[in-house]
Every structure is written in C-alpha cells, then in structure tokens.
C-alpha positions in Angstrom: 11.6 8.7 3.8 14.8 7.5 1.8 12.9 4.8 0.4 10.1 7.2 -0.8 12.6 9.4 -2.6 14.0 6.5 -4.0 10.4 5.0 -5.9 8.6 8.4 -6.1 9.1 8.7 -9.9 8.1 4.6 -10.2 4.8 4.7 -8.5 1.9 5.3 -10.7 0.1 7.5 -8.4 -3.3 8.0 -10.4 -3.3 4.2 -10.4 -2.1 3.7 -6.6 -4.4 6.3 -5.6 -7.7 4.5 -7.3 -6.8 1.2 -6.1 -6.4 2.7 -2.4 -9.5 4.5 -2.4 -11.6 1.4 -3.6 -9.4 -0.8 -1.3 -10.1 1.3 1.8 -13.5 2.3 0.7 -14.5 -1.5 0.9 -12.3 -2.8 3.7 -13.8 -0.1 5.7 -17.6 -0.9 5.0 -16.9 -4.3 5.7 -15.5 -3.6 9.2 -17.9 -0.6 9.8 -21.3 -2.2 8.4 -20.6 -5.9 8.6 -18.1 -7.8 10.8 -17.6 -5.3 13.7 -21.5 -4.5 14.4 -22.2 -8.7 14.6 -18.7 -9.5 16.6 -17.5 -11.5 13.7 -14.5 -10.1 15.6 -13.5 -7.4 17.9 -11.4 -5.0 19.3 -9.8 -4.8 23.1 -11.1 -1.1 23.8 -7.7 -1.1 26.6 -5.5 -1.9 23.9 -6.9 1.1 21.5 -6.0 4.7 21.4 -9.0 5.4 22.5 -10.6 7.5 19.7 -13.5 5.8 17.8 -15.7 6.4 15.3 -19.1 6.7 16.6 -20.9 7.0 13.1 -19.4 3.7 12.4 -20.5 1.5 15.5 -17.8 2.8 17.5 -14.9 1.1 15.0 -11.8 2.5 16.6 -9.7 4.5 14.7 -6.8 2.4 14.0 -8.5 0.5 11.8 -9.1 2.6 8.3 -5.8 4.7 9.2 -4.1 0.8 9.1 -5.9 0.5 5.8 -4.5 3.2 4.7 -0.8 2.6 5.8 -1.0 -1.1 3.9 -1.5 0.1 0.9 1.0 2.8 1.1 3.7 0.4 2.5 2.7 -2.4 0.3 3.4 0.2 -2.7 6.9 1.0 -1.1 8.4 -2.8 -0.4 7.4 -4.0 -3.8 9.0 -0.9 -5.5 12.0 -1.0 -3.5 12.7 -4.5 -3.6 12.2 -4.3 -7.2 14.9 -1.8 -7.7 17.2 -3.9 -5.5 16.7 -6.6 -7.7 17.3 -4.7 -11.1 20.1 -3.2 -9.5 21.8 -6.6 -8.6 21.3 -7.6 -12.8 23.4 -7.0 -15.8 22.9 -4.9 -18.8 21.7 -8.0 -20.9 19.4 -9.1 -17.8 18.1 -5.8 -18.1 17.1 -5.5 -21.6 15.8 -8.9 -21.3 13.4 -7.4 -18.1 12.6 -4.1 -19.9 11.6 -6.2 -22.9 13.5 -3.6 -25.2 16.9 -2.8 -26.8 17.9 -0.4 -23.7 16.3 1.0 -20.8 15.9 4.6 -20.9 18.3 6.8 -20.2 21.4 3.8 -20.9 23.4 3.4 -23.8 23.8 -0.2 -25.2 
C-alpha cells in the first residue's frame, strides 16, 4: 500500500485504465475463445481455486483476475523504481531528465 501512496499522483490513470481494459479485454478472449477451448495449453483443475467460468469454457478464475494484477503491478514497479532512480540523481541530472530549467515545485 506504501508504494501506491507513493506513485498515485504519477500514474496516468485515464491512460492506465484504457490500456488495462484493452489488455485484459484481449488476453482474455484469447484464453477464453482460442487457446484454452483447443488445449493449446491448460490448467491443473487440483491446482485451481476451484471457481471457473462456465460461459468461457470453464477458464478458471485465476486467469483474467492475474490479468488484471499484471497490469496493476507492472504500473507500480516501473513507477517506483523510477522514483528510486530520480531520487538517487542530482539537481543538474534532473533538469537534464525533466528536459527543463527545474522540475516543478524546486528552485534552481
């Protein structure tokens, strides 16, 4: 939850949340339509939850909700590392990585 608070205000979220829906909106009719009805690959039913989605061939329900937890996780890392990484920098790497006189919010 730390890590959230700390990228909240970073994360486009109109943008995150339109690349997620297309993301999982395609992932999910590949598995659902294509590659789990002809056993491209398949899924131990004992190592499940147990819960599966009949209208979609039985897919099981980890797989969109993992879909889902990707992107959101993928979002996180990235923004967090990249705040590690401008933290470690100086002012001058800074304004060099903003590509302006001064970040918001500093004084030069």
């Amino acid at each position: 939850y730390s890590v959230l608070r700390a990228v909240r205000s970073r994360v486009n979220w109109r943008a995150f949340s339109f690349t997620m829906l297309v993301m999982f909106t395609v992932s999910t009719w590949w598995e659902a339509t294509v590659a789990f009805p002809y056993r491209w690959w398949t899924y131990r039913d004992e190592m499940m939850i147990g819960v599966f989605i009949e209208a979609w061939n039985g897919l099981p329900i980890e797989e969109p909700i993992l879909w889902l937890l990707v992107s959101f996780t993928t979002v996180l890392t990235f923004e967090a590392n990249l705040l590690d990484l401008l933290g470690k920098r100086s002012t001058p790497e800074l304004r060099f990585v903003a590509g302006g006189p001064s970040l918001p919010g500093r004084q030069p």
